[in-house]
N, C-alpha and C positions, 0 to 999 in steps of 0.2 A: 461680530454677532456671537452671544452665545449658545453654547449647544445644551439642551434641557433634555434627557432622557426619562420619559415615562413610564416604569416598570408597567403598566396595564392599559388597554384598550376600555376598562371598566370607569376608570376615573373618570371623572366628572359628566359623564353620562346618563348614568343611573336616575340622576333627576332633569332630563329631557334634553333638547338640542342647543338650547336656547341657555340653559346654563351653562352647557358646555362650549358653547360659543365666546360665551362672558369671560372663563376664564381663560382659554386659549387667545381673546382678545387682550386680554391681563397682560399676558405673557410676551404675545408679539408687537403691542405697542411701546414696549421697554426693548426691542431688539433682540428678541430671544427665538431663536430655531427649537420649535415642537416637534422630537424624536418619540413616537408611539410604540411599545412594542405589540407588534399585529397578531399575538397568538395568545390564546384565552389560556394560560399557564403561566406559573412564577417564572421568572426570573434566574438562569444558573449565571455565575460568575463568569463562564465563559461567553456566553451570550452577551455580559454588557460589557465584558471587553472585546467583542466583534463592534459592537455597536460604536467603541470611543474610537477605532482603532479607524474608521470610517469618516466620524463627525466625533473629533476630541469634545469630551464632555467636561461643563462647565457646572452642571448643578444634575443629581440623579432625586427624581421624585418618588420614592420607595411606597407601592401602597400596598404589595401583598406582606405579612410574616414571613412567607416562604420565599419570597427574593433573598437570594446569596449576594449579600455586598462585603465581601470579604476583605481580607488584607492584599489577596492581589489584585481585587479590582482597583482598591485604594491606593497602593504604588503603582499600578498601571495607569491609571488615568488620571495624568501628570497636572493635567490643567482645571483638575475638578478644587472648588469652591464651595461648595455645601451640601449637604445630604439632606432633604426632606422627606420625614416618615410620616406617613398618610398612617395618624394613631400613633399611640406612645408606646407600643412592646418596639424596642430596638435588638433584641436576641438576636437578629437575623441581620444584624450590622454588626462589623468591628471596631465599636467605639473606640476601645483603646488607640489603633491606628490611626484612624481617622483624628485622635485629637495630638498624638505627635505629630503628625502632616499638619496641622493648625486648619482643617475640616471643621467647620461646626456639624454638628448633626441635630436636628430643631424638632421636635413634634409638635402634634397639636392638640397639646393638652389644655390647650388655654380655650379650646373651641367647646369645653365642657360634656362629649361626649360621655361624660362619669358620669351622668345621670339617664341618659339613654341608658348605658348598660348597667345602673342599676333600674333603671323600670325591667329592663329585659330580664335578671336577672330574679325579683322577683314573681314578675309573669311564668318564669321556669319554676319556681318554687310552689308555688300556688297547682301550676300545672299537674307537677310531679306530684305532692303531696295528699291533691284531691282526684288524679287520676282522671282528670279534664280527658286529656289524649285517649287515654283505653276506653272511655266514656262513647266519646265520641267517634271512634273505629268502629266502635260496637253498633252504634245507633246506624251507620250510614250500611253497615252488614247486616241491617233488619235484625239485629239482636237488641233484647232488653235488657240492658247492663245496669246496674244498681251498685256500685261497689262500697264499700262502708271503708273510709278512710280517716285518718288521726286529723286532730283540729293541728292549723298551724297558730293560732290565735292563744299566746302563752307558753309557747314552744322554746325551747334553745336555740339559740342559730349559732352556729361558729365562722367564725369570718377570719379566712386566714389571707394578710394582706390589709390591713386598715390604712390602706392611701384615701387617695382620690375617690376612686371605686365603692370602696368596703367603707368609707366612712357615711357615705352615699346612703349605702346599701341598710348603715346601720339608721340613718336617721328614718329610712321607713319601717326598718322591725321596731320603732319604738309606738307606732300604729296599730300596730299586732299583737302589742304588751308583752314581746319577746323579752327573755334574758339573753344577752349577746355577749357571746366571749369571742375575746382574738387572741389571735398568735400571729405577733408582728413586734418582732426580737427589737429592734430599733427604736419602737416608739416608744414615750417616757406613758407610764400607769395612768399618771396625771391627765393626757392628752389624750388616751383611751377614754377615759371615765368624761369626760365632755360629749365623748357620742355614746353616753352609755355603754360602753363594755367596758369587761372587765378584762383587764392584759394576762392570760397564763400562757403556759407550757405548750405545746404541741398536743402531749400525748394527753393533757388534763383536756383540751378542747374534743379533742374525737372521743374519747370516753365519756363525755358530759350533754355534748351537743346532739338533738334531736337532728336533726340540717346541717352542714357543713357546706360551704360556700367558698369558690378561690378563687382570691383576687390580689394574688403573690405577683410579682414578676419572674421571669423566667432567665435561670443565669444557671450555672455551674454547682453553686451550693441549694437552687430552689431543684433543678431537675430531679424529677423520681421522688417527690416528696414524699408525697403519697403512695404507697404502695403495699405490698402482699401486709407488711407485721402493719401498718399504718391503719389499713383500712381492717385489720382484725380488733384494733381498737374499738371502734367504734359501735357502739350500741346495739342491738340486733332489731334488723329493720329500719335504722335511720338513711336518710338521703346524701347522696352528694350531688353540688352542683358545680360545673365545671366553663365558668366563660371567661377563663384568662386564655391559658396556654395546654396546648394537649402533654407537652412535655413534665409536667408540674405530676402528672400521674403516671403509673408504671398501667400502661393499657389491657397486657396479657394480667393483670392482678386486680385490678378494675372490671375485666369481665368475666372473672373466677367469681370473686366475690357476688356480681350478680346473676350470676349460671346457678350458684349456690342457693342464694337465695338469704343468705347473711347481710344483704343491705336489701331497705325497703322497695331501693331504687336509686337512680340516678340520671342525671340530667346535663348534656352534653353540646356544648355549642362550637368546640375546637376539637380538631384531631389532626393527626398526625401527617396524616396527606389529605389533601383538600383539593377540589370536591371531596367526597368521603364514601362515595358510594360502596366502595368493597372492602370498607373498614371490618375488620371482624363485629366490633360493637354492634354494626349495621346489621351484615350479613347472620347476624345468631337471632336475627327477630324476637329479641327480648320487650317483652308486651311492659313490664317496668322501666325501660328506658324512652326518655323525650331527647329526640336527636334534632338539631337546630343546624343549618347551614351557616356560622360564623358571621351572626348575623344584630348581636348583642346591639352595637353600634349606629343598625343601617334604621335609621327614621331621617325624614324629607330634613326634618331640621339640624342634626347630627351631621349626615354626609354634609347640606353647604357648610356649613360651621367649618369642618376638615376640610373639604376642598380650601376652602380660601385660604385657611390659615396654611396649609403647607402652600400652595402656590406665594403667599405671599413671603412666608419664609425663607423661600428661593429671592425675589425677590430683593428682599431685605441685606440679603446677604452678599447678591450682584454686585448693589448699589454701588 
């Protein structure tokens, strides 16, 4: 029998009993032991080496960023066979290890979730820039709120990250008669200019771009991209939107800048610890920030898409 440890109690729940029945039955009629971990928090390293240490794991299903799958879970837990991430940021796995141990590690990028979190992402944009949220506080506090806000209709968008996501992201600013610049060192000019952008620099995209969008991954050279000189680039008054990774932004400089009053605003769906209740960003009740519970992803059709494909990734890999 294999042992399948579940970083979360949240997987495949979320869309009722009866999915989650479907795939637990996935799992146990291929011979596989459903290990749950019972407490509504990630995942540390030493937690899932209690767990192996118990019921040797044979496959660990990763669905928080914040689960710790480290290099010692991955030489401790001798008998592990595959890593499934529920979603494609793996930051919070030690690829490298895992693929000397001959580990696959599989997302589910194939489940097209990059279009969920580009709707989400421009529902953020739209939100922030016409002030939908502050509108709307207003109105439910018997205030008459009227704010006068800049059209996004012809607007720049900077889209840092043109994968999956951002190339997404770009085919609907072409809706909007946006100009789209990126900053995505890797991709050839060529293969920008097919979704309409145009490839520059970093610092030509923040000084140019009305919007500024991230949809980078998160590694060692992306960490702190953004930050104190970064975001003084940038145009006075323009937005950021933030549904990749909290780490991609330096946070204490991100909410200078909006304390200040040197960006328009900004627009927040990851942070640093999650939940995020006592985030500063939160706790400084700045009336220009739309704050999102990590949430870019979660539509009925997105979650099954992901649930299956990582369980069936395990799966696959059993065989």
């Amino acid at each position: 029998m294999d042992n399948i440890l579940i970083t979360s109690r949240e997987f495949g729940r979320q869309l009722g009993d009866a999915h989650w029945q479907a795939l637990e039955h996935e799992l146990a009629s291929r011979g596989c032991r459903i290990i749950v971990h019972p407490v509504r928090k990630p995942m540390r390293a030493g937690d899932i080496l209690r767990v192996n240490r118990k019921h040797p794991l044979h496959a660990i299903l990763v669905y928080s960023s914040l689960d710790q799958v480290n290099a010692a879970v991955i030489r401790g837990c001798t008998r592990l066979k595959v890593i499934s991430r529920h979603g494609v940021g793996v930051d919070n796995i030690d690829v490298e290890t895992a693929t000397r141990a001959g580990i696959p590690v599989c997302t589910t990028a194939s489940a097209r979730a990059h279009e969920s979190v580009a709707d989400f992402t421009f529902a953020l944009l739209l939100t922030l820039v016409r002030r939908v949220a502050a509108t709307d506080r207003a109105m439910r506090a018997g205030a008459r709120f009227r704010p006068i806000s800049p059209d996004v209709w012809g607007k720049t968008l900077g889209i840092v990250g043109l994968g999956r996501i951002g190339k997404a992201v770009a085919r609907r600013a072409s809706g909007f008669s946006m100009s789209v610049l990126t900053y995505s060192p890797r991709l050839l000019p060529e293969t920008a200019a097919t979704y309409g952008a145009q490839r520059v620099p970093l610092k030509t995209l923040l000084q140019q771009s009305d919007i500024v969008t991230l949809h980078a991954s998160l590694n060692p050279g992306s960490r702190g991209m953004i930050g104190r000189q970064e975001l003084a680039l940038m145009k006075p008054g323009a937005f950021l939107i933030n549904t990749a990774r909290a780490g991609l932004v330096n946070q204490p400089a991100l909410l200078a800048a909006l304390t200040s009053g040197s960006l328009g605003g900004a627009a927040v769906d990851v942070f640093d610890q999650e939940p995020a209740f006592n985030d500063p960003l939160i706790t400084a009740g700045l009336e220009h920030l739309v704050a999102t519970s990590h949430i870019a992803s979660y539509t009925t059709d997105s979650l099954r898409g992901m649930d299956l494909t990582a369980v069936r990734n395990i799966l696959d890999s059993l065989a």
